[in-house]
C-alpha positions in Angstrom: 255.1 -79.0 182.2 253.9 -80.3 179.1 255.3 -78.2 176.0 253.5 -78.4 172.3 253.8 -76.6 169.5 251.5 -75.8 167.5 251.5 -75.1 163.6 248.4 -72.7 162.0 248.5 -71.6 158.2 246.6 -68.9 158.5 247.7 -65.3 160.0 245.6 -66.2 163.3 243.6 -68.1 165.3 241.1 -67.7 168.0 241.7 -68.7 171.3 238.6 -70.7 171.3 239.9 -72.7 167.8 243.3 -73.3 169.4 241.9 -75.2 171.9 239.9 -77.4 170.0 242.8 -77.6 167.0 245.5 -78.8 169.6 242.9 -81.1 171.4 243.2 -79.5 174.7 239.1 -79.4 174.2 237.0 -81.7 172.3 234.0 -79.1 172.2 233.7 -75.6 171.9 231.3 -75.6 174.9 234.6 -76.9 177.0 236.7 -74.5 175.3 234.7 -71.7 176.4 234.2 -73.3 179.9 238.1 -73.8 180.2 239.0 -70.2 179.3 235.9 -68.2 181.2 237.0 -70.2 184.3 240.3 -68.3 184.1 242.3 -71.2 183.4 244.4 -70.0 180.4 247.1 -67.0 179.4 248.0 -65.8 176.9 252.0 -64.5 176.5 251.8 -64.9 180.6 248.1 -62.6 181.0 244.8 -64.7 182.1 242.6 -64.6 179.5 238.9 -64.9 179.5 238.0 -63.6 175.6 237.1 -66.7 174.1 237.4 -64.9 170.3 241.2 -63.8 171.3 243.7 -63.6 167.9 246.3 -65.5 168.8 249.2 -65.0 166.3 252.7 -67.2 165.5 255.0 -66.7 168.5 252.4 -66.6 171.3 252.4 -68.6 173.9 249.2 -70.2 175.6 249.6 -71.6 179.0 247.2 -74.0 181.0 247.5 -75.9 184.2 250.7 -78.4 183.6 250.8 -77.5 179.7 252.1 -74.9 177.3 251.2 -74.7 173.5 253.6 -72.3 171.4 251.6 -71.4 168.1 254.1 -71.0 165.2 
C-alpha cells in the first residue's frame, strides 16, 4: 500500500478537498463519486459524507493507498 502524507495549513479540511488537494481526484464530481461509492475511511470507518472535517492526524484510506493529513 501506497502511504502519503499530506500537509494542510488550516485547522481542517473536507473530505471532498482532500481528495482533490492530494490528487487522488482531478474533479470534485470524482471526488464525490469516489467517496459515495464507499470507497474511502476515514481513521478505519467507511465514509460516505463528502463535507467530512478531516483534522491533522487522520488517516484516509482508499483501495491500495493511505494519505495521513498532518
Amino acid at each position: 500500500m501506497e502511504k502519503h502524507e499530506v500537509k494542510i495549513t488550516t485547522e481542517f479540511i473536507k473530505l471532498e478537498g482532500l481528495l482533490k488537494f492530494s490528487g487522488v481526484a482531478e474533479t470534485g464530481g470524482e471526488a464525490k463519486n469516489i467517496i459515495q461509492a464507499g470507497d474511502v475511511s476515514v481513521n478505519g470507518e467507511v465514509c460516505t459524507m463528502r463535507g467530512k472535517k478531516i483534522r491533522p492526524g487522520d488517516v484516509v484510506t482508499l483501495p491500495g493507498l493511505e494519505l495521513t493529513v498532518v
